[in-house]
C-alpha positions in Angstrom: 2.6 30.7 23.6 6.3 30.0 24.3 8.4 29.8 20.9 11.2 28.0 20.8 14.5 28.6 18.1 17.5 26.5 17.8 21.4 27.8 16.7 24.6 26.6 16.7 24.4 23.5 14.2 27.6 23.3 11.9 29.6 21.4 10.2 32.7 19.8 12.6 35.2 17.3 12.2 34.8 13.7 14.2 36.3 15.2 18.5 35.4 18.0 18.1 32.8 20.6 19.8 30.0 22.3 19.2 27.5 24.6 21.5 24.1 24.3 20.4 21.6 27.3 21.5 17.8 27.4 22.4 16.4 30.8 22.8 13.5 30.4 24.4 10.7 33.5 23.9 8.4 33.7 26.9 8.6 32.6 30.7 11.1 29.6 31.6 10.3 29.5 34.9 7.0 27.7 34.0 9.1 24.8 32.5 9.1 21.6 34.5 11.9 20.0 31.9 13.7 21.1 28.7 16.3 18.9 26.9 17.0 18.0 23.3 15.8 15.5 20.4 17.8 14.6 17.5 16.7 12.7 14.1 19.4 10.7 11.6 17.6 10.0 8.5 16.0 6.8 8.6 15.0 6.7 12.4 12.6 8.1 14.5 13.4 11.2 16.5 15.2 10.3 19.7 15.6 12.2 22.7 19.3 12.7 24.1 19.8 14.9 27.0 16.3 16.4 29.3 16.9 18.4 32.4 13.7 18.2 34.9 13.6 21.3 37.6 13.1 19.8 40.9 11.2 21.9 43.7 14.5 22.5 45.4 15.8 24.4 41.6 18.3 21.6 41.5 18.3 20.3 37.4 18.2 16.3 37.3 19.4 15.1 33.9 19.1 12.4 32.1 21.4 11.3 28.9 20.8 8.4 26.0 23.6 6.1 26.8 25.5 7.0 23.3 25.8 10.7 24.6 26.9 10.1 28.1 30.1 11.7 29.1 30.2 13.7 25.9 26.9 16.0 26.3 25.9 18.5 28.8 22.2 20.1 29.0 21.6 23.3 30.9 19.3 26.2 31.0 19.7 29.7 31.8 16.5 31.4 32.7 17.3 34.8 33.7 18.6 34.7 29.6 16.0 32.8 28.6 18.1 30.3 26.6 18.7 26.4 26.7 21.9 24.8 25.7 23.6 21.6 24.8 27.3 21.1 25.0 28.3 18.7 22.6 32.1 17.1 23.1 34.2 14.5 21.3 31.5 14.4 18.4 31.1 11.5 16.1 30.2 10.7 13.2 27.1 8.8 14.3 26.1 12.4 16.1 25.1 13.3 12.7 21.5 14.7 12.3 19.0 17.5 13.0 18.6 18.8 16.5 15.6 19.8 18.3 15.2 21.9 21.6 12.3 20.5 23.4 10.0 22.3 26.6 7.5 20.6 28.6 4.8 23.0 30.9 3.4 20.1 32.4 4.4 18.7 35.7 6.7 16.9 35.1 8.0 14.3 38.0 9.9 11.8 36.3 12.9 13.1 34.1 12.5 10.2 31.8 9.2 10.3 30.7 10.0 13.2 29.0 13.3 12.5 27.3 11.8 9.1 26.8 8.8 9.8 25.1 8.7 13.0 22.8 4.6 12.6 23.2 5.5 14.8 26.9 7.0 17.4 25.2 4.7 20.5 25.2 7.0 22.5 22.6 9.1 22.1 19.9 12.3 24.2 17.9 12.7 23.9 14.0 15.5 22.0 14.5 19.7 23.0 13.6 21.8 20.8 11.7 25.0 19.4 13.2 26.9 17.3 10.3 30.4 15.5 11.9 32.6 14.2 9.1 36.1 14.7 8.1 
């Protein structure tokens, strides 16, 4: 059973950066798509940047419209590990983050980030606060 355990979350002021970290125990290259969720309190959790693995080992991404240009999602299998790259934070970027996996073929990028439903495992989630 691949486990999955967020790090990184902390507490930044509004432009700055943050890395977050997925170490991933077990074997990655089984994983059609990874990406990550988030949740604010009050709304449902949302996903924000999922990376399918095409049959060529290109990564096609795909990023919520309020993270585009700030946030970059990338795996590293031979370190087992996931990451999200998190630029010119906001306030709004507030919440709890979740590293996502999916084992299942996976041909559409979107209908994983899309729909957390096609997500075959889940982190605990890592806090990120922004506020000055």
């Amino acid at each position: 059973q691949l486990q999955l355990v967020e790090s990184g979350g902390d507490s930044v002021q509004p432009g700055g950066s943050l890395r977050l970290s997925c170490t991933v125990s077990g074997y990655m290259g089984g994983l059609s798509g990874i990406g990550w969720f988030r949740q604010v309190p009050g709304r449902k959790r949302e996903g924000i940047a999922c990376a399918r693995r095409g049959r060529d080992n290109r990564d096609y991404e795909v990023y919520a419209d309020f993270v585009k240009g700030r946030f970059t999602v990338s795996r590293d299998d031979a370190n087992e590990m996931i990451y999200l790259q998190m630029n010119r934070l906001e306030p709004e970027d507030t919440g709890l983050y979740f590293c996502a996996a999916r084992s299942r073929s996976l041909f559409v990028v979107q209908t994983m980030c899309w729909n957390e439903d096609e997500v075959d495992y889940w982190g605990q989630g890592t806090q990120v606060t922004v506020s000055s």
